[in-house]
C-alpha positions in Angstrom: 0.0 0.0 0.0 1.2 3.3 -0.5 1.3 6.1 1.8 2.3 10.0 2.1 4.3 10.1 5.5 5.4 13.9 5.8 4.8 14.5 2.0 7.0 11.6 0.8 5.5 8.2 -0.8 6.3 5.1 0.7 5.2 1.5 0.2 4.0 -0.9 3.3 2.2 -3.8 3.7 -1.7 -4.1 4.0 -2.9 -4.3 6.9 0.5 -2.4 9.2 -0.2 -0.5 12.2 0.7 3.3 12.5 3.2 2.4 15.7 4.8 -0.2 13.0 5.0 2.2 10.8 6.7 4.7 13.0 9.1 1.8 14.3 10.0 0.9 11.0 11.0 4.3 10.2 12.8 4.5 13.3 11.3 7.6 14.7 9.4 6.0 17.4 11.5 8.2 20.2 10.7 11.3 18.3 7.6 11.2 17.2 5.2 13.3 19.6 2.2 13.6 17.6 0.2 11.9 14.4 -2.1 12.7 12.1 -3.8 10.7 9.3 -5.5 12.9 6.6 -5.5 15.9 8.8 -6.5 14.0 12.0 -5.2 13.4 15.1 -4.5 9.8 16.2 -4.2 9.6 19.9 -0.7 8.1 21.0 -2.7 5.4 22.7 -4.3 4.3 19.9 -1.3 4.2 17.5 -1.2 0.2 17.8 -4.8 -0.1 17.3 -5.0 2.0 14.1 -4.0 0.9 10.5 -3.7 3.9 8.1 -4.9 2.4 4.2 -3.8 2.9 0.7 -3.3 6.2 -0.1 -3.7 7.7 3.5 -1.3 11.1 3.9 0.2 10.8 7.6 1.9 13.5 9.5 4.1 12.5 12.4 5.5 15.8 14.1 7.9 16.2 16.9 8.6 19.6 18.9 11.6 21.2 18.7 13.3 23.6 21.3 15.0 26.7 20.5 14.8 30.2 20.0 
């Protein structure tokens, strides 16, 4: 299946989780924050919830600084 993470296409399997697909990108200790066309998946629910073909994810992390 392909997906949009952060405006870049990628391919993964049917069926994956969005905390596998975090892991897989290994980003899992940044990411703070998901969204799946323009909605917010709570952090709890990350196992639970499998994005599908064409989905357009945003994982965000904050950044300090001034």
């Amino acid at each position: 299946m392909n997906l949009i993470i952060n405006g870049e296409e990628k391919k993964f399997q049917e069926g994956i989780s969005l905390q596998e697909i975090i892991t897989s990108l290994q980003i899992e200790d940044k990411v703070m924050a998901a969204a799946v066309n323009m909605e917010i998946v709570k952090k709890d629910d990350w196992t639970k919830f499998r994005p599908v073909n064409d989905d357009k994810l945003e994982l965000l992390q904050f950044v300090g600084g001034g």
